[in-house]
C-alpha positions as MATLAB code, in Angstrom:
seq = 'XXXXXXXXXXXXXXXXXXXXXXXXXXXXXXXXXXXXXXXXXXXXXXXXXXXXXXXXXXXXXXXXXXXXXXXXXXXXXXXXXX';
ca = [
       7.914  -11.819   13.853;
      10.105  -14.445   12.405;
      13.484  -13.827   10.851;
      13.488  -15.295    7.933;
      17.021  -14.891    6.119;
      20.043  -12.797    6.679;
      22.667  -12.062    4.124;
      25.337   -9.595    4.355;
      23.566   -6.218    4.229;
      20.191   -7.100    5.002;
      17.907   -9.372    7.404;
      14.047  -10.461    6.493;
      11.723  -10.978    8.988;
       8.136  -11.979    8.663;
       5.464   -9.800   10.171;
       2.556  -12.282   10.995;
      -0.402   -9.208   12.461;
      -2.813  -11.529   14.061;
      -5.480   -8.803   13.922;
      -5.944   -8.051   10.352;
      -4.971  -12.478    9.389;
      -2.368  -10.939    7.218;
       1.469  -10.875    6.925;
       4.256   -8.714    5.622;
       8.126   -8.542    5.196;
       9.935   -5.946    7.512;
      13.755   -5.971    5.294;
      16.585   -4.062    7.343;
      19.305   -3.249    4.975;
      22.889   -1.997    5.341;
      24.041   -0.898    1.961;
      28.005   -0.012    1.264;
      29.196    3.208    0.984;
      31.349    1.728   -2.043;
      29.118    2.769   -4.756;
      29.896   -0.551   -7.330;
      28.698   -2.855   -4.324;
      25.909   -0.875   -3.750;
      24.949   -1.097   -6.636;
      25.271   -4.788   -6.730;
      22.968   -4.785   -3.946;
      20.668   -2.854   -5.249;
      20.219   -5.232   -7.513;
      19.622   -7.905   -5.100;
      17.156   -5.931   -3.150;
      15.007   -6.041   -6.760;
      15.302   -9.841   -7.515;
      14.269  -10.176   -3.885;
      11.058   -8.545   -4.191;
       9.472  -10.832   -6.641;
       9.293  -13.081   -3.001;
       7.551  -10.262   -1.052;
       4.837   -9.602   -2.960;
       2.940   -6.573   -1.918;
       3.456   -6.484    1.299;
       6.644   -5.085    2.832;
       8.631   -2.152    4.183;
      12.502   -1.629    3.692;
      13.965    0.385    6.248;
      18.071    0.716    7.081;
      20.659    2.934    6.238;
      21.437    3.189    2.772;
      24.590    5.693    2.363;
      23.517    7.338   -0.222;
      23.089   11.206   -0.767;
      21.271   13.945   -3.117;
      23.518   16.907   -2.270;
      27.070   17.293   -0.794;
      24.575   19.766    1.861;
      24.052   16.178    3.372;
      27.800   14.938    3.467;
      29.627   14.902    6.609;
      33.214   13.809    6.584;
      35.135   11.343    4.349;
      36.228   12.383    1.109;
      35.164   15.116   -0.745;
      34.144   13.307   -4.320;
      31.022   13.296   -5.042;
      29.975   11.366   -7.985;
      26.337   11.656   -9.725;
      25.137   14.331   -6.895;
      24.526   17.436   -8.199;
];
């Protein structure tokens, strides 16, 4: 594995798996709990996979939720969730 680039929110590393001769991105992302920025990066995240090509896996935590079931803490707004 070779990191590759780190930003911000996320870090790309290079999965090189010697027995199948091919590689793959592994992308850790942080994404804000601000919902503007994460949008922003969001956006990011797409331009980005133009240079991965098929082969990757984005894992992280990316503050996000469907239902206020999932929310624990912090304010009680919750915008878009239904």
């Amino acid at each position: 594995m070779d990191i590759i680039r780190h930003e911000n929110f996320f870090i790309e590393a290079k999965i090189k798996d010697l027995e199948a001769k091919s590689e793959w991105w592994l992308v850790g992302v942080y994404t804000s709990t601000e919902e503007n920025t994460r949008k922003e990066q969001w956006k990011k995240i797409e331009q980005k996979k133009q240079e991965w090509g098929d082969h990757w896996i984005l894992v992280g935590a990316f503050n996000d939720i469907r239902s206020g079931i999932e929310k624990w803490g912090g304010g009680k707004e919750l915008r878009g969730v239904s």
